[in-house]
N, C-alpha and C positions, 0 to 999 in steps of 0.2 A: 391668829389661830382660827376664828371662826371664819376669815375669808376664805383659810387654804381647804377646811372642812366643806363650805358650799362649793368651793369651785370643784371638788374631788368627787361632790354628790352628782354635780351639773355635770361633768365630764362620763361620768356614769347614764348619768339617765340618755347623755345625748349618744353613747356607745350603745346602750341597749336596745335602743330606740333603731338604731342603722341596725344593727342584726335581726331587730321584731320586721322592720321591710325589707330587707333580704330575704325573708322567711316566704315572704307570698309572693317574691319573684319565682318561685320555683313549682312551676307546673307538675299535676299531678301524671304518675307515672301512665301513660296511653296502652301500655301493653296489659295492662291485668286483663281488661274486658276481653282481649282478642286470645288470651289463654287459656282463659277460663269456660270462651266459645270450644276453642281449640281440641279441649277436655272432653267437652258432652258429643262430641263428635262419633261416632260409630266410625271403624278403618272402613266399611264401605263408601260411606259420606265424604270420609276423607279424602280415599283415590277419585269419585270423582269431581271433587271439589280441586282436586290435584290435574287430573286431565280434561276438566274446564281452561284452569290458568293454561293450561299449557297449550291448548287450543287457540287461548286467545294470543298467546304470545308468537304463536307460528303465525296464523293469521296477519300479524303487524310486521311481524318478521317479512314476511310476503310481499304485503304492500310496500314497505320501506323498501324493499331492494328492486322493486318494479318504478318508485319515485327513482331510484338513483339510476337504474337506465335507463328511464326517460331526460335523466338530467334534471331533474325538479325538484330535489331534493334541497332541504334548508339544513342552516346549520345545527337548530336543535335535532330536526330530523335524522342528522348525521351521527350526532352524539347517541342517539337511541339506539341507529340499527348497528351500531359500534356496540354498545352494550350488551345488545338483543343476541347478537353472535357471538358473544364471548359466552354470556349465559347456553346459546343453545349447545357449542364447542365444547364448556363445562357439562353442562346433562349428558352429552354423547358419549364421553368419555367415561361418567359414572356408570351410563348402562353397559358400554362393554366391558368395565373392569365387575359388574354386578354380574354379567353374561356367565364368564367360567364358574361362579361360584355355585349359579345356578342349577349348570351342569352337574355339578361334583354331588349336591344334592339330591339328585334326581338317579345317581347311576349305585 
């Protein structure tokens, strides 16, 4: 009896013990800080904190499609401006469907 008692203690401590390290495998969450920036934001700050990024992405955009008619283009580099143009395709699309609404607003 008292062996099955220790071993059901020991089998215990060594489960709790695997859950207490799993516990600080678990990075803390990255997004509060950038939400809580996000918050104190003024929508002036915001737009142009919004047509920074978006500057700097046409920019790269540019360069990347000038490597690839040069032919210099690498494979990450390929994977980006794949990206870069799906991204800009998606914006182009939001602002003409924002476009009529605009309108409708205005008349």
């Amino acid at each position: 009896m008292k062996t099955i008692v220790r071993s059901l203690c020991i089998a215990g401590l060594l489960l709790g013990g695997a859950n207490f390290l799993r516990a600080e495998d678990k990075a803390p969450a990255p997004d509060a800080p950038k939400k809580q920036q996000a918050e104190a934001l003024t929508p002036e700050q915001r737009e142009a904190k919004r047509k920074a990024a978006q500057a700097k992405s046409d920019a790269q955009l540019r360069e990347l499609r000038e490597k690839k008619a040069a032919g210099k283009l690498t494979e990450a580099e390929t994977k980006k401006l794949a990206h870069l143009e799906k991204r800009a395709k998606a914006q182009e699309k939001k602002a003409a469907q924002a476009e009529p609404e605009h309108k409708a607003e205005t008349k």
